[in-house]
C-alpha positions as a Python dict, from the first residue, in 0.01 Angstrom:
ca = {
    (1, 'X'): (0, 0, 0),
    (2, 'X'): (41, -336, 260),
    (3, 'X'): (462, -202, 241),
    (4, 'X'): (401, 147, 312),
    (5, 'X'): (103, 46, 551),
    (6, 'X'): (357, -154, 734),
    (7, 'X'): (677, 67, 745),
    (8, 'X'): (475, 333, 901),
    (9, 'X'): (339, 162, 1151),
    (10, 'X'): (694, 15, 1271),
    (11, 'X'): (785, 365, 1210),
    (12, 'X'): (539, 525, 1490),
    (13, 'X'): (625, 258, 1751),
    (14, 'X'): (986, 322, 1711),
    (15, 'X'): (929, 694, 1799),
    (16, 'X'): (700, 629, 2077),
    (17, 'X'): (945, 330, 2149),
    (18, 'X'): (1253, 583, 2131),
    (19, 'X'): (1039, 886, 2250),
    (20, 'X'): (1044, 718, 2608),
    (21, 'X'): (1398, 708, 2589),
    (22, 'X'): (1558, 972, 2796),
    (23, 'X'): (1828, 1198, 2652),
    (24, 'X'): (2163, 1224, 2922),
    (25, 'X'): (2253, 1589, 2753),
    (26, 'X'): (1905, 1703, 2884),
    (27, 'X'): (1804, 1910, 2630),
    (28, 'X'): (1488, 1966, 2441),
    (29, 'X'): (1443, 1918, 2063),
    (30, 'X'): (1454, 2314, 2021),
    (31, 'X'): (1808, 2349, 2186),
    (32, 'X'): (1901, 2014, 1978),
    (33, 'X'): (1809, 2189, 1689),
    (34, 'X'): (1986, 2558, 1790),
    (35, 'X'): (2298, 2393, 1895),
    (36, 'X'): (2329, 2228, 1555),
    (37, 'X'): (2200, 2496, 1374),
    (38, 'X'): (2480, 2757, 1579),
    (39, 'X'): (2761, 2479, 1543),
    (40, 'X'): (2740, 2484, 1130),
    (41, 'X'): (2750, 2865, 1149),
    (42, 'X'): (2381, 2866, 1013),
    (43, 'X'): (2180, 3194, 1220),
    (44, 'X'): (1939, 3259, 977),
    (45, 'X'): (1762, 2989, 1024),
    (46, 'X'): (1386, 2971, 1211),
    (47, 'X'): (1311, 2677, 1465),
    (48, 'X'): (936, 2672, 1455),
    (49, 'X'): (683, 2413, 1686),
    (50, 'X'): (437, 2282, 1427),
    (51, 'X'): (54, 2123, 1513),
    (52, 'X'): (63, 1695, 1400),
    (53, 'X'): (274, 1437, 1461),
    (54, 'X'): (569, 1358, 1244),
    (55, 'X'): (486, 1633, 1065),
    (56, 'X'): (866, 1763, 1137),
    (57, 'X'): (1049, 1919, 802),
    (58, 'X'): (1312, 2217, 660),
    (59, 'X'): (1153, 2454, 447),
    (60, 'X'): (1448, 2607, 239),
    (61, 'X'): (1205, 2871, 97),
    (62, 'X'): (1128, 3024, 447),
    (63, 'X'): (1415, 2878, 622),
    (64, 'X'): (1264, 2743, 887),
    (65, 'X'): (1296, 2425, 1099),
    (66, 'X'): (948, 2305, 1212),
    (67, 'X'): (946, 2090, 1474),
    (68, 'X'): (646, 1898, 1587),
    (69, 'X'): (508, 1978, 1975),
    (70, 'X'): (622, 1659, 2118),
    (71, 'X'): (963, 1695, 1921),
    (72, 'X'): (1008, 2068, 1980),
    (73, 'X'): (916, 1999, 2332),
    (74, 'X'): (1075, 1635, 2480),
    (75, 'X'): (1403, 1542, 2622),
    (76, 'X'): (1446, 1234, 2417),
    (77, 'X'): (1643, 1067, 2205),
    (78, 'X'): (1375, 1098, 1887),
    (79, 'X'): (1330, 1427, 1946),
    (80, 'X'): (1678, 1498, 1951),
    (81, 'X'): (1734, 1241, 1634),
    (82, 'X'): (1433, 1415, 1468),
    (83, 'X'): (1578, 1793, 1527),
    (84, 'X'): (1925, 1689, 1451),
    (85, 'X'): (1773, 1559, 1099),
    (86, 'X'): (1621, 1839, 979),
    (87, 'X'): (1891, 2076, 1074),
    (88, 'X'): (2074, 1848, 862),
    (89, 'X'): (1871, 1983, 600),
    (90, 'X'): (1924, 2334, 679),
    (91, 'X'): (2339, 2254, 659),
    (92, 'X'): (2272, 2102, 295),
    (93, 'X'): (2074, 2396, 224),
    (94, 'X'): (2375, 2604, 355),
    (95, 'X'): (2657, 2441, 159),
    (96, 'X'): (2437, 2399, -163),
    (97, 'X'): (2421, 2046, -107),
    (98, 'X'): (2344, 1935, -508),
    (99, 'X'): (2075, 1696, -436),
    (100, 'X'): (1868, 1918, -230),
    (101, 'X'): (1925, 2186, -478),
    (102, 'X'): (1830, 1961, -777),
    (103, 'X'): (1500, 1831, -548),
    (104, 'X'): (1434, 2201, -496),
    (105, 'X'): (1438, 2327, -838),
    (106, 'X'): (1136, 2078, -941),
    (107, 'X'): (914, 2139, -688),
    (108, 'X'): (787, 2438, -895),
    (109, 'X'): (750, 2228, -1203),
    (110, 'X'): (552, 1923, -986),
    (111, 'X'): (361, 2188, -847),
    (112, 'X'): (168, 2278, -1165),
    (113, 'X'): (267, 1880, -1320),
    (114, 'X'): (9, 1727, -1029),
    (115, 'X'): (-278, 1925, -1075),
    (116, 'X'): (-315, 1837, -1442),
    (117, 'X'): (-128, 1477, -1435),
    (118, 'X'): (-399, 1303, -1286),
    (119, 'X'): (-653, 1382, -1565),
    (120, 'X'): (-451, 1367, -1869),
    (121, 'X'): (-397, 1010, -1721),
    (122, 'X'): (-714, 924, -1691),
    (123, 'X'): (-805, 1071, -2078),
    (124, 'X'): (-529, 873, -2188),
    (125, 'X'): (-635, 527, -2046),
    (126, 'X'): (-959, 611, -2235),
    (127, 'X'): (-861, 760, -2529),
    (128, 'X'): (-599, 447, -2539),
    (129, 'X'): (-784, 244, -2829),
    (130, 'X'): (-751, 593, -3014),
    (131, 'X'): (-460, 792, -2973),
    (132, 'X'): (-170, 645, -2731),
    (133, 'X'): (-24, 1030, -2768),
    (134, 'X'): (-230, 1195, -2408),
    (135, 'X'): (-91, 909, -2235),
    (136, 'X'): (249, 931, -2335),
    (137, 'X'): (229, 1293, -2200),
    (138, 'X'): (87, 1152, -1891),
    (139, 'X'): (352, 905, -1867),
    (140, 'X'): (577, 1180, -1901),
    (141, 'X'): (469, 1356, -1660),
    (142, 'X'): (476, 1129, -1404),
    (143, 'X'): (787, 1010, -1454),
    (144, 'X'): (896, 1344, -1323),
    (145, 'X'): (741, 1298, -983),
    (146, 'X'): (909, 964, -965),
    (147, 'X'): (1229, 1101, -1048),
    (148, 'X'): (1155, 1338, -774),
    (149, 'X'): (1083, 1061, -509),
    (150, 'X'): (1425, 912, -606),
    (151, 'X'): (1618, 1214, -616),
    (152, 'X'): (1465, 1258, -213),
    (153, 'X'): (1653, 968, -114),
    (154, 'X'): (1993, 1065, -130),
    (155, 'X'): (1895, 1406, 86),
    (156, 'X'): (1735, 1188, 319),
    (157, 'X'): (1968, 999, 397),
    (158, 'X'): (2223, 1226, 405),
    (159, 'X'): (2075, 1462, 602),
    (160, 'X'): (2047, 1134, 851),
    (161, 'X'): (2399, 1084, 816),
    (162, 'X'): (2482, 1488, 861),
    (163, 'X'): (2265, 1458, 1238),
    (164, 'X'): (2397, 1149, 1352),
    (165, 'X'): (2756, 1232, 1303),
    (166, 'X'): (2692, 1570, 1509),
    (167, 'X'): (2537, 1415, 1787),
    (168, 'X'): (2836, 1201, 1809),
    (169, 'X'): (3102, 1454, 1783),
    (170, 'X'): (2923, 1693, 2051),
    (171, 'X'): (2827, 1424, 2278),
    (172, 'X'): (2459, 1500, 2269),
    (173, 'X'): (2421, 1143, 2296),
    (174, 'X'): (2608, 810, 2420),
    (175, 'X'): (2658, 502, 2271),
    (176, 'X'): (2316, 341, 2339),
    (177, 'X'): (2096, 641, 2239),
    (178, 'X'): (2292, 646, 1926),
    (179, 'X'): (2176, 309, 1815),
    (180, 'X'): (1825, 435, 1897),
    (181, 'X'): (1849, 752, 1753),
    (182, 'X'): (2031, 600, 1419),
    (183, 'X'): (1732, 314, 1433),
    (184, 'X'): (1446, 569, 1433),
    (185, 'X'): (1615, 796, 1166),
    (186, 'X'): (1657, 453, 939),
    (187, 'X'): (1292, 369, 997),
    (188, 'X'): (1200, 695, 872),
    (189, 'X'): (1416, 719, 560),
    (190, 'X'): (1225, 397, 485),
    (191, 'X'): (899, 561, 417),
    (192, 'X'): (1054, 726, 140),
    (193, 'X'): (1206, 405, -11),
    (194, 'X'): (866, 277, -50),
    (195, 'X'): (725, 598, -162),
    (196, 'X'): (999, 602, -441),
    (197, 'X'): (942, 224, -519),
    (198, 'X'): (530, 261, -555),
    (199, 'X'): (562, 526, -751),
    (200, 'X'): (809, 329, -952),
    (201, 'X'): (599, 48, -1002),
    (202, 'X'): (312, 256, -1081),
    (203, 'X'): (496, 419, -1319),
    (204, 'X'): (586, 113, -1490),
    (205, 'X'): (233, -16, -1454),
    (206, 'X'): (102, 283, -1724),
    (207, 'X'): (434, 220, -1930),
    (208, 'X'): (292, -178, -1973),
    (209, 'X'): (-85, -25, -2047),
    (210, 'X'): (114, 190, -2322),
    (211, 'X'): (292, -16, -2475),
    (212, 'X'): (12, -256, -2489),
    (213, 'X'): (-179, 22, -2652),
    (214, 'X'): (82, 66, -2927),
    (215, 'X'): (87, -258, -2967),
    (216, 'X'): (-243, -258, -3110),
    (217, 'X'): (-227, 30, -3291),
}
């Protein structure tokens, strides 16, 4: 909680840091995001403005890019590096990129695992002096949505990697706003490493209160 706590908060003063940061190539998050979008030969793609902050992300279900107001909106080098990233999902999406399709096809399946997961847990610590079987299955269970915060890592980043060789290549920006643009995308990517590593160790924390379990049994 203090990790995650603490990467976001360096995260937002990056992108106000970087959101002050004036883009030469002039353009706005939304023309960022079309130019992209139009240079990988993607048109059926959606760039929507979305309420929140940092609430930016591809939905490959609607195909849509949805941009956040003072991303869709700014002339800056986060909202270009923000834009650029998440038509870097939409190119993944368009060349079947295999971790975003693997990351796809289990949202479905943690759809329905979350809304039981959390109480078979719970039965299971319980039931633990009785029958170590309900939290097994829990166990189970959430090892899937772990797998599924590790499996977003890869996309992450390489949708990162997809935006800031772009913006190189087209000259959308120079030198200096490419250090700032690649230092707010890293910051970012890092709330998913320690998303992937809590829900590793709590994953490991019910594996120890198993085993202890069986140990009694």
């Amino acid at each position: 909680m203090v990790a995650s706590a603490a990467v976001q908060w360096r995260l937002r003063s990056k992108f106000k840091e970087y959101g002050q940061m004036g883009l030469r190539a002039n353009l706005t998050g939304r023309e960022v995001a079309t130019k992209m979008l139009r240079d990988n030969g993607i048109y059926d793609v959606q760039i929507i403005s979305t309420e929140g902050s940092l609430t930016d992300h591809y939905d490959p279900t609607s195909k849509t890019v949805n941009l956040s107001a003072d991303v869709y909106n700014e002339r800056s080098v986060a909202a270009a590096a923000v834009a650029a990233h998440e038509c870097g999902h939409a190119v993944q999406h368009a060349q079947a990129y295999s971790f975003l399709q693997f990351r796809s096809a289990m949202v479905p399946a943690l759809s329905a695992v979350s809304k039981v997961m959390p109480f078979i847990l719970i039965a299971g610590i319980f039931m633990i002096r009785t029958s170590i079987i309900p939290l097994g299955i829990g166990i189970g269970l959430f090892a899937l949505t772990t797998l599924f915060s590790f499996i977003t890592l890869p996309v992450e980043f390489d949708a990162s990697r997809r935006a800031l060789a772009w913006m190189d290549q087209n000259g959308v920006v120079t030198t200096q706003e490419h250090a700032g643009a690649k230092d707010a995308l890293w910051w970012a990517a890092m709330t998913y490493v320690v998303a992937a590593l809590s829900s590793l160790a709590t994953l490991l924390y019910y594996v120890s209160i198993f085993l202890g379990g069986s140990r009694r049994d």
